[in-house]
C-alpha positions as CSV (number, residue, x, y, z in Angstrom):
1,X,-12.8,19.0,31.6
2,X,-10.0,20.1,29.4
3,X,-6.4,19.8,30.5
4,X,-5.3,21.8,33.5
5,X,-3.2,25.0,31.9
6,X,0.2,25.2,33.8
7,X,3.0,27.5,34.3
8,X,6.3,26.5,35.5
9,X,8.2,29.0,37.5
10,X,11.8,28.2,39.0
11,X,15.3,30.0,38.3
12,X,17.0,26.2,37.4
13,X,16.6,25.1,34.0
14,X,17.0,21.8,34.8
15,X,14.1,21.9,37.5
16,X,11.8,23.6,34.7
17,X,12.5,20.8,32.8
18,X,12.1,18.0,35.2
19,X,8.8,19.5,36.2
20,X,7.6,20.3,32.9
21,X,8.5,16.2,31.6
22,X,6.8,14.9,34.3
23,X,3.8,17.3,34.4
24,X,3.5,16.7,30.3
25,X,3.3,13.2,30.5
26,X,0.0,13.5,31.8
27,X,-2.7,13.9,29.7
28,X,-5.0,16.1,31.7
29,X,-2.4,18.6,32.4
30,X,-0.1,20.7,29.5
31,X,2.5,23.0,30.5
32,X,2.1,26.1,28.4
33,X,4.9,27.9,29.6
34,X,7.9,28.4,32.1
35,X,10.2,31.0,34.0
36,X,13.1,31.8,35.3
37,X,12.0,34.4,37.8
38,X,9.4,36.6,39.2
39,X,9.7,39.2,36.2
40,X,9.5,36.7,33.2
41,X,6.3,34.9,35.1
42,X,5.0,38.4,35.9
43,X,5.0,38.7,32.0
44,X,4.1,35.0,31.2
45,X,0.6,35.5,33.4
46,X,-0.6,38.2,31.5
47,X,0.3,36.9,28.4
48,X,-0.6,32.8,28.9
49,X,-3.6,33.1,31.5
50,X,-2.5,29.6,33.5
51,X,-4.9,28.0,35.4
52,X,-2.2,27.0,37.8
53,X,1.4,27.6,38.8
54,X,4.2,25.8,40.5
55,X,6.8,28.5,41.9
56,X,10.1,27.4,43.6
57,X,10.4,29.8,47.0
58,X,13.9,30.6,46.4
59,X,14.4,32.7,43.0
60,X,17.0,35.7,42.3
61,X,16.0,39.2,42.4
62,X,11.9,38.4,43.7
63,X,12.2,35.4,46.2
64,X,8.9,32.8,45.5
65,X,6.8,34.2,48.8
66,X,6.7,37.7,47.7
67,X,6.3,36.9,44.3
68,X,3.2,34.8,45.5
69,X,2.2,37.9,47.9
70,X,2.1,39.7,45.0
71,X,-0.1,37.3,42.8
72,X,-2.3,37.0,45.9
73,X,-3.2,40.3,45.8
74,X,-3.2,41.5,42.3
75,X,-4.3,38.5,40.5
76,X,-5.2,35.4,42.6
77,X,-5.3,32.2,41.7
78,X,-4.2,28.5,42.4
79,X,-0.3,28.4,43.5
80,X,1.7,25.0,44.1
81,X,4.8,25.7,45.8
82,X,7.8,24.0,45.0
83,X,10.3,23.6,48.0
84,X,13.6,22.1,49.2
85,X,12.9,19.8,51.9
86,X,15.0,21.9,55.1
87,X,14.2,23.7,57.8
88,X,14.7,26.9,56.0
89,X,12.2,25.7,53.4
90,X,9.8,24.1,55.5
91,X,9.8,27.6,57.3
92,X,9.1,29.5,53.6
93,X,6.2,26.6,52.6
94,X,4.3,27.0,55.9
95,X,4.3,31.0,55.6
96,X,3.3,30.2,52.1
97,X,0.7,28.4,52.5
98,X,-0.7,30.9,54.9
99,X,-0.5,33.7,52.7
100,X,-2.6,31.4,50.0
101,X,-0.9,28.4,48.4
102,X,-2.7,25.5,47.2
103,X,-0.7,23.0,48.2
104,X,3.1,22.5,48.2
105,X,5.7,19.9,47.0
106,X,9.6,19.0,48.1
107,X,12.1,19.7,45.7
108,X,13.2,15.6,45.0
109,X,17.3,14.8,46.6
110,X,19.1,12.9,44.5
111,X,18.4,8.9,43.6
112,X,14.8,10.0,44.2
113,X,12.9,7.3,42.4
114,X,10.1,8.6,42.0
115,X,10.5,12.6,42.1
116,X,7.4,15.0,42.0
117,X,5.1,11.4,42.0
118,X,2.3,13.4,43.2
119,X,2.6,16.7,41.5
120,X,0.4,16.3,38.8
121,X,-2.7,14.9,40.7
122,X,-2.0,18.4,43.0
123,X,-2.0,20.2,39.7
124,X,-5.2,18.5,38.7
125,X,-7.3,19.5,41.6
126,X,-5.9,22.7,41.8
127,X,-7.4,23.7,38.6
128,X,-10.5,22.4,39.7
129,X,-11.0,23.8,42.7
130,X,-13.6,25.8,43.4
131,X,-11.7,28.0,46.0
132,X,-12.4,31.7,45.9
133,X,-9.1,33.2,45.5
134,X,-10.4,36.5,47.7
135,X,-7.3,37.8,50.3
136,X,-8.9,39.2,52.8
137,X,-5.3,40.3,55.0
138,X,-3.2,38.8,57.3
139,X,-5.9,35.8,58.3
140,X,-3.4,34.6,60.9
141,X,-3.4,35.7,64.4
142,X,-1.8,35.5,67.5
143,X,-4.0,33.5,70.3
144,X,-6.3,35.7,72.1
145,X,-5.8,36.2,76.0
146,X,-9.9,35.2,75.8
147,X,-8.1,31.8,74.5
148,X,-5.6,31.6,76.3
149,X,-7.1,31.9,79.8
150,X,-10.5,29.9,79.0
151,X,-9.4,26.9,81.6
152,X,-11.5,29.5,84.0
153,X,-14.6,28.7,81.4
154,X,-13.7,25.7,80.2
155,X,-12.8,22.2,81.5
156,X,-12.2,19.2,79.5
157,X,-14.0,16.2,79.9
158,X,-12.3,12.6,79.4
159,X,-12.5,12.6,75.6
160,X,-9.3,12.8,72.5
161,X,-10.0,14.8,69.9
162,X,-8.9,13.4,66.2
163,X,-8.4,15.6,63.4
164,X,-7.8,14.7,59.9
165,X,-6.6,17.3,56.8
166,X,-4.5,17.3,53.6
167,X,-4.7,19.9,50.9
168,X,-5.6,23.4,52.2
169,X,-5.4,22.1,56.0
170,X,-2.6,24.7,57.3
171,X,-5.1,27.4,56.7
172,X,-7.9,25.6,57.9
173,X,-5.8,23.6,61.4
174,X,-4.9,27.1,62.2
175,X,-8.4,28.3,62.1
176,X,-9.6,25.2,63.9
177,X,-6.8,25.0,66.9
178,X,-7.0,29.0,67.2
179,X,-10.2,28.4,69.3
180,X,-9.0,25.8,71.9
181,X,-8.3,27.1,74.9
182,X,-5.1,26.1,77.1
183,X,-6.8,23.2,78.5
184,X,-8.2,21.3,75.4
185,X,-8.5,17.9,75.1
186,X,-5.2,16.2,74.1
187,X,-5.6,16.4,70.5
188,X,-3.8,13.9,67.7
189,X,-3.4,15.1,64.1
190,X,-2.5,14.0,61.0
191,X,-2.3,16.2,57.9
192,X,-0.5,15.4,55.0
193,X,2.7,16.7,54.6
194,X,6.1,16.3,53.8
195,X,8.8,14.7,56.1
196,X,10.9,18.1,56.8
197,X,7.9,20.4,56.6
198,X,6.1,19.0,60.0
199,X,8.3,20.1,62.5
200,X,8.4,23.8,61.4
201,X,4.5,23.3,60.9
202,X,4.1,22.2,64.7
203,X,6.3,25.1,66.3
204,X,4.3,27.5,64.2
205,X,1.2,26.0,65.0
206,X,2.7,25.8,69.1
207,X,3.5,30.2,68.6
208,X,-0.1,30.7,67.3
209,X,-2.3,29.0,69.8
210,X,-2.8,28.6,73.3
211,X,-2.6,24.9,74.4
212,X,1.5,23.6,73.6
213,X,1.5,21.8,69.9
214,X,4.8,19.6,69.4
215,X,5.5,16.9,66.9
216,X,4.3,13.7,67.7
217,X,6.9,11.0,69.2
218,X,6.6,7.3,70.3
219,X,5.3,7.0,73.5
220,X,4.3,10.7,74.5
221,X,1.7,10.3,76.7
222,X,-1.4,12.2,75.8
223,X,-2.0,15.4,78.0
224,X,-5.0,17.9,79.0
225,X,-3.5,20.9,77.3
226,X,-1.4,19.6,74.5
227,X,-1.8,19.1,70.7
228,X,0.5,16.1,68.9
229,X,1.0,16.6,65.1
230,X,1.7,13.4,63.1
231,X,5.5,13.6,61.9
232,X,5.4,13.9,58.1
233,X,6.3,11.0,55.3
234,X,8.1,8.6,57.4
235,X,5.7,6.7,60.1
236,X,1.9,6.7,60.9
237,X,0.5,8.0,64.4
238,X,-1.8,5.7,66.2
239,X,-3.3,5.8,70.0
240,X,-2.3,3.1,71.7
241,X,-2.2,1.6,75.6
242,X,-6.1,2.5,77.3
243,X,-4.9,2.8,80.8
244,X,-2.8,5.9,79.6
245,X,-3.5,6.8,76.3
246,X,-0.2,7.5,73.9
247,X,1.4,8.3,70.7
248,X,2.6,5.3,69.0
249,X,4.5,6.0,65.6
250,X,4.5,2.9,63.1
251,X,6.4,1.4,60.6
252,X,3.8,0.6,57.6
253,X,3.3,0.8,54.2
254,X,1.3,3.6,53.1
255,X,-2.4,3.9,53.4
256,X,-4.4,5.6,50.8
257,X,-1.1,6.4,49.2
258,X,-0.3,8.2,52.4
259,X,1.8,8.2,55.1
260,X,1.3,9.0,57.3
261,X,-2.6,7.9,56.9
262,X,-5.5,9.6,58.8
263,X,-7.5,6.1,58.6
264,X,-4.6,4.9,60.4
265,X,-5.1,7.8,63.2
266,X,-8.7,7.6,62.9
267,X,-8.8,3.4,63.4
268,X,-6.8,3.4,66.5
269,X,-8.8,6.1,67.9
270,X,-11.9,4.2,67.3
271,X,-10.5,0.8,69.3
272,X,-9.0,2.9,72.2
273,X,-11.9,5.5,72.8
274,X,-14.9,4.2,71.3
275,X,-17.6,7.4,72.6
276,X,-15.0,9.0,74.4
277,X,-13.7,10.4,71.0
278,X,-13.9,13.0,68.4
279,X,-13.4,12.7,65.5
280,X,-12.5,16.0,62.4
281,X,-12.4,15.8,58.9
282,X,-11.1,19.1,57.2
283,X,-10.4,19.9,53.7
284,X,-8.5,17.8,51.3
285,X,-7.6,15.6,48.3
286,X,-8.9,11.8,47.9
287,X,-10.6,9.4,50.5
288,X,-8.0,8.7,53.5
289,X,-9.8,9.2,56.5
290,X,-13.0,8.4,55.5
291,X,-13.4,4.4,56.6
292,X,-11.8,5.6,59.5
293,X,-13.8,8.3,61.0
294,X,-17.5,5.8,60.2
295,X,-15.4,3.3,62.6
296,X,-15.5,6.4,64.9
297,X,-18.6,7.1,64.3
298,X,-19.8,3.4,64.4
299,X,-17.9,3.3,68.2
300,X,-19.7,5.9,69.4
301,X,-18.0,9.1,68.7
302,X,-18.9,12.3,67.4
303,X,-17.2,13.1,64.0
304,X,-17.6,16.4,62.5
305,X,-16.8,17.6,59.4
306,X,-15.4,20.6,57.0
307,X,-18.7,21.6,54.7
308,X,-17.5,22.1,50.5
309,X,-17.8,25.8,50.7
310,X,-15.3,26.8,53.2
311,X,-13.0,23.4,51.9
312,X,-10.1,24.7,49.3
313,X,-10.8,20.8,48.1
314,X,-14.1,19.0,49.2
315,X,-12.4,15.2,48.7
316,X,-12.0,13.6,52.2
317,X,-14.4,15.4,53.4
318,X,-17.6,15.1,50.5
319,X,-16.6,11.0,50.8
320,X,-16.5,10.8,54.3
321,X,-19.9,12.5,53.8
322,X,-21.1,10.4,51.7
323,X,-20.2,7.2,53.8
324,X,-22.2,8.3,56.7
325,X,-18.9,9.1,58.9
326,X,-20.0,12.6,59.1
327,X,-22.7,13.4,62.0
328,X,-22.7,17.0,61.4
329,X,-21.4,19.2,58.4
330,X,-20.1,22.6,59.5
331,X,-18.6,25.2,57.6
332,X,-14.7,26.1,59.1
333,X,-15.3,28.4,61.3
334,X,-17.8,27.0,63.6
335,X,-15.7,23.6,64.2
336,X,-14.0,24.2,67.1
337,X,-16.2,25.9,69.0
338,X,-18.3,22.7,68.4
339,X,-16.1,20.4,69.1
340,X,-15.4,21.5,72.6
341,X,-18.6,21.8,73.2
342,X,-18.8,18.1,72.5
343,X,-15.6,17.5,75.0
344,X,-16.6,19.8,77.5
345,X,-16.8,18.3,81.3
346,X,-20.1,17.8,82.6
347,X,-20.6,20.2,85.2
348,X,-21.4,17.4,87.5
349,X,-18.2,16.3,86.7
350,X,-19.8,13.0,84.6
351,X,-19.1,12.4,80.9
């Protein structure tokens, strides 16, 4: 494959230029342009073709979401947003990433060692994705009131639902969570994101669907009803204590070069619920999750996964495949309605 064809777009020359040194010293990826703002990238699309673009959020005259809005509708193609890591731009990334962004990164703070360490890989697999760049309108929706009162319909059996996602897993967690009722299955996610950008993620997620979705912390106890999303960057999640299952959040080194780590997630899962358990694995880049969700699988559980043509990238998802973790293979839009069929009460009452 030949090198990944990027433009940098942000309204500080010295980000361009930290971005464009670290991108360049890649040798699968060449920068073959920059800009300042939305009307000199307008231009430099036309004229350059990139495969891919990073685009800071906050710009002069055109801010970076309806710049993107824009490119979404008149030209898509792969976006990588770049963002400062507060509330304000955890808000921006998460609408961005809804409206069609491949993936996003955190602007580095100062003393970072290591800033924009995993930008090029993004910037690699965003050129070859196979995504279908196709907006289709405002794919976001408020919950139903069919959703929202299913407890009538449906009751949950005894089982915890795991879900794993990275790249592309905003669009696809929303699509997933947007069919549980009020009364799911306490429900334990990882996805990987960056530190700040979680807790904005959560209290969107918690507006758009019916059960209550909050940022995981030590010791919550896991709940009927209730959806706990893995705090970003800092700790893994686990499931811990059988008598009365709960969050724990752990001090570790990364796993997979993540952190927090699905495997991680999906591991403890597997020791505390054994068949009791389900286990999701939804679009995105490299192999965490995968071991994990086989233990799953291997304990009992049903373990379900995203299928490559509704993935933005097929990487946890094609190796967990390929492991033998995944029992069944379902394009996006039929996973939660399977999963709670496979968490659904008996109507005896039995598991």
């Amino acid at each position: 494959m030949s090198a990944a064809r990027v433009l940098v777009v942000d309204d500080s020359a010295t980000m361009r230029g930290l971005i464009t040194r670290i991108l360049s010293s890649d040798p699968e990826v060449e920068v073959i342009g920059q800009a300042a703002d939305a009307m000199q990238a307008r231009q430099a699309i036309k004229d350059l073709d990139p495969d891919v673009i990073t685009l800071d959020i906050e710009m002069p005259n055109m801010n970076g979401l309806e710049f993107l809005d824009k490119i979404m509708r008149l030209r898509p193609m792969p976006v990588i947003m770049v963002s400062t890591l507060t509330h304000k731009g955890a808000e921006a990334t998460i609408a961005a990433l809804e409206i069609g962004a491949f993936d996003c990164v955190g602007k580095p703070l100062p003393g970072d060692p290591r800033p924009f360490s995993d930008l090029a890989d993004k910037v690699k697999a965003a050129a070859r994705s196979q995504r279908k760049y196709i907006i289709t309108g405002n794919k976001v929706a408020a919950p139903s009131a069919a959703n929202a009162n299913a407890s009538s319909d449906y009751r949950a059996g005894r089982k915890i639902i795991a879900i794993g996602s990275s790249t592309g897993g905003v669009e696809a967690l929303i699509a997933v969570l947007q069919k549980f009722p009020a009364n799911c299955p306490p429900t334990v996610i990882t996805q990987h994101m960056p530190h700040t950008f979680t807790k904005s993620f959560s209290e969107r997620l918690n507006r758009l669907c019916a059960p209550t979705v909050q940022e995981a912390t030590d010791g919550a106890r896991l709940e009927i009803g209730k959806i706990y999303l893995a705090p970003g960057g800092e700790r893994h999640l686990q499931v811990v204590n059988p008598s009365s299952p709960c969050c724990r959040l752990l001090d570790r080194e990364p796993v997979n070069g993540h952190r927090p780590s699905v495997d991680v997630l999906f591991d403890s899962v597997a020791e505390l619920a054994g068949r009791n358990a389900v286990g999701v694995i939804l679009t995105g880049m490299g192999r965490d999750g995968a071991s994990g969700l086989l233990k799953m699988r291997h304990a009992g559980a049903r373990t379900f996964g995203q299928n490559e043509k509704t993935c933005v990238v097929y990487g946890m998802p094609r190796v967990a495949y390929e492991l033998g973790a995944v029992e069944t293979q379902l394009p996006l839009s039929s996973i939660g309605e399977e999963v709670l069929k496979s968490t659904a009460a008996r109507r005896e009452g039995s598991e």
